[in-house]
N, C-alpha and C positions, 0 to 999 in steps of 0.2 A: 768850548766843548761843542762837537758837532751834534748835529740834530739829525733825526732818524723816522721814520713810520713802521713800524712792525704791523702783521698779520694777526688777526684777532686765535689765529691758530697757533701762532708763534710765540704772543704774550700767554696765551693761556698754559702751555706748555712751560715754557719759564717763570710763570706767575709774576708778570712785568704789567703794568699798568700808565697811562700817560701820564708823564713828570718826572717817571723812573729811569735811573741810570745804570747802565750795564758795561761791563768790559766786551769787544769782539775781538778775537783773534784770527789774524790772515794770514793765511799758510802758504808761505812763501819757503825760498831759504832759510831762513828762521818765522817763526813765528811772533807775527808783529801786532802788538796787544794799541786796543783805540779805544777809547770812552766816549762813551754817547749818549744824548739824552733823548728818552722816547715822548715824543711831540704830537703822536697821534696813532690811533688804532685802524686799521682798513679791513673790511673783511669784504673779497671778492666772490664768496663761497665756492672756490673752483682748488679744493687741494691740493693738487700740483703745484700751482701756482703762489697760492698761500702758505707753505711750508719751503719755498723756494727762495722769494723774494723779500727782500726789506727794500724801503725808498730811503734814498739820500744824496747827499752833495755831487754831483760827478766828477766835481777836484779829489775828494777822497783819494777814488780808486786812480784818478790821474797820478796824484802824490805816489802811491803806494806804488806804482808801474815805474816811475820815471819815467812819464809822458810828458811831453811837452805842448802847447798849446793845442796845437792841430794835430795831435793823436786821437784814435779814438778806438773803441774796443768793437762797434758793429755800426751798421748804419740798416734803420725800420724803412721800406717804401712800401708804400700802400700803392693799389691798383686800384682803379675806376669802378671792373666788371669782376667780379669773384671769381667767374667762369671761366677767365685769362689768367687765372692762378698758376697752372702748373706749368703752361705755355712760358709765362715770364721766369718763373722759377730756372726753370732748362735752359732762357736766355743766358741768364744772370750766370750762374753757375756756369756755365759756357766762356762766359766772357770773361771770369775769374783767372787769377794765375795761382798756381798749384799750391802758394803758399794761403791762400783764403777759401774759407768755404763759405756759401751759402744757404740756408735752411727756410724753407717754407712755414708759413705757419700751421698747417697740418700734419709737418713733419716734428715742429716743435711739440705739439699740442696736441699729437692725435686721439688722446680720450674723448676729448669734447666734441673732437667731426665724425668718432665713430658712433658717441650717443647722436650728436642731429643727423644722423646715415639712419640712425634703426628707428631713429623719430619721422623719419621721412618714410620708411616703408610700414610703419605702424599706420601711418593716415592714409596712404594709400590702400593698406590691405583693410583699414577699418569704414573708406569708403566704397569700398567692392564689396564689402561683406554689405552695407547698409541699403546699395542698389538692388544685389541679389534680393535681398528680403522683401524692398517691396514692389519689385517686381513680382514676385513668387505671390505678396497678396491682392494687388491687381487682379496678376489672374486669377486667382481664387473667385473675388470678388466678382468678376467677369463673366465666369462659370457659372457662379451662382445666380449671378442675374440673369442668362442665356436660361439657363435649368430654368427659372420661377415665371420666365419671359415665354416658355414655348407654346402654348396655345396662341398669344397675340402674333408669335412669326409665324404661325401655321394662319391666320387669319389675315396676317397681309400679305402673307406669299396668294394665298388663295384669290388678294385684290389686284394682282400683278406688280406688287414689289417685288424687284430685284433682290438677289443676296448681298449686293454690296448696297445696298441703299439701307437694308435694314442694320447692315452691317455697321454704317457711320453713325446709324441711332444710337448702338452700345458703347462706341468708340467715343461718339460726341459725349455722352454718359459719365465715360471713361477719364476721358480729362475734364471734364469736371468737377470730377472727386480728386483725382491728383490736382487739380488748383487748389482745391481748399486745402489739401493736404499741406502743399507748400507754401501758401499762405501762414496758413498754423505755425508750421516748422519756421520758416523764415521768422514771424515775430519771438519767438523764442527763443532760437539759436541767435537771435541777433540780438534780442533783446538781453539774452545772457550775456553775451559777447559786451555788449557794450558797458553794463551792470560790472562785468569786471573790469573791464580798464577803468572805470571808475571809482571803484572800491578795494579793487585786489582781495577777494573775500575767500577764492578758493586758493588756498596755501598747498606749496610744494615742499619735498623734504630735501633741504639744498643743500645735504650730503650724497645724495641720490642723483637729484636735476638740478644741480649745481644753477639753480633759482631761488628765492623765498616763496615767489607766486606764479600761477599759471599765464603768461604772457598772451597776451591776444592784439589779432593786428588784423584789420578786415580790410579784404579790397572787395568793392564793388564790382569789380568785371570779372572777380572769381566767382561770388556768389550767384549773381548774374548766369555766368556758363554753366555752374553744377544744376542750376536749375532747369535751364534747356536741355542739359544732356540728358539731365530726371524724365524731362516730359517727353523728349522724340524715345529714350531707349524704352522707356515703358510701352508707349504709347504703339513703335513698332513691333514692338514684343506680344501684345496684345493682339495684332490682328490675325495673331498663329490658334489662339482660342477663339477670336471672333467667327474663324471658317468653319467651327461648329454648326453655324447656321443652316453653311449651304446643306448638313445634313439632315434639317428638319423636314420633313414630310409635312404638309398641308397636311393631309385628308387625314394622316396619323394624329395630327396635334390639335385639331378639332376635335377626334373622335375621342382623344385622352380629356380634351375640355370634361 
């Protein structure tokens, strides 16, 4: 009796369990009935795929073909760089004669590159959404310190400070509140990060995100860069409210003392 792995989507649907025996029929010119015994359950949580596939012998489907040794029904090559995907596809397919075709695996598969497509522009558009924001309270921030600050710039303009000098007091200010900010952030979001890969505690629904858990994978020179980009985009975005300055009036911001 041949031996088989079924899909935890497939057993449950036929209400088949490991040890269990089932007739499959292959629809051929006639239909040709095989017995097999189920050896093991797999669950990929990916539908498609799970409701498509059983694993087994590749003599099987040899036998049932009248293949001979050196037949074979496809042949899988992987590439190095993901990014040479479609390039090598076009080869491949080029180089075919009219009786084979070739299929990419996002042509096999496109549900799952269309969710990591819209997974990709979720994180993109949820880190522009995250810069606007504090950007916007910087400057607030910034504002509010220039407002609280005007008497002392009305007092060192009147000692011959320049606007830009006083100007890198707010600014120096400025990123030193965005340090600690990212500081903060950093032990957190990393500390999370790492808290999962080590527990897997935040669960996904893997009919949805064909996952059980939220996956997490940090690289250092991402984290790294979002943080410099954090500090110059603030940082030059800032000295658009820092030229408030130039418009403080000495003799006014005394006389408002």
């Amino acid at each position: 009796m041949q031996e088989l792995l079924v899909s935890n989507y497939t057993a449950n649907r036929l209400k088949l369990k490991t040890g269990d025996d089932f007739i499959m029929y292959f629809v051929q010119n006639q239909l040709r009935p095989r017995k097999f015994k189920i050896v093991g359950i797999y669950d990929i949580g990916v539908e498609d795929i799970d409701k498509s596939f059983v694993l087994g012998n590749l003599n099987i489907i040899k036998r049932l073909n009248n293949w001979n040794a050196n037949q074979i029904g496809g042949v899988e090559i992987r590439i190095k760089n993901f990014k040479d995907l479609n390039k090598v596809s076009l080869e491949i397919f080029e180089s075919l004669p009219q009786n084979l075709r070739s299929f990419s695996i996002v042509e096999n598969f496109p549900n799952i590159f269309n969710w990591m497509s819209l997974l990709d522009v979720n994180t993109n558009v949820l880190l522009i959404l995250m810069l606007i924001v504090g950007v916007i309270n910087m400057v607030t921030a910034l504002l509010i310190m220039i407002l609280e600050k005007t008497n002392m710039i009305g007092m060192l303009k009147s000692f011959g400070a320049s606007n830009w000098s006083i100007m890198k007091i707010f600014l120096y200010n400025a990123a030193y509140l965005i340090g600690i900010g990212l500081l903060l952030g950093n032990i957190l979001g990393l500390g999370l990060g790492f808290f999962q890969q080590a527990t897997h505690i935040f669960k996904l629904n893997q009919s949805s995100y064909f996952l059980t858990y939220a996956p997490i994978e940090i690289h250092f020179i991402d984290v790294l860069g979002l943080n410099v980009l954090t500090v110059v985009v603030c940082l030059i975005v800032l000295i658009i409210p820092s030229l408030l300055i130039s418009k403080v009036s000495p003799l006014k911001a005394i006389r408002f003392k």
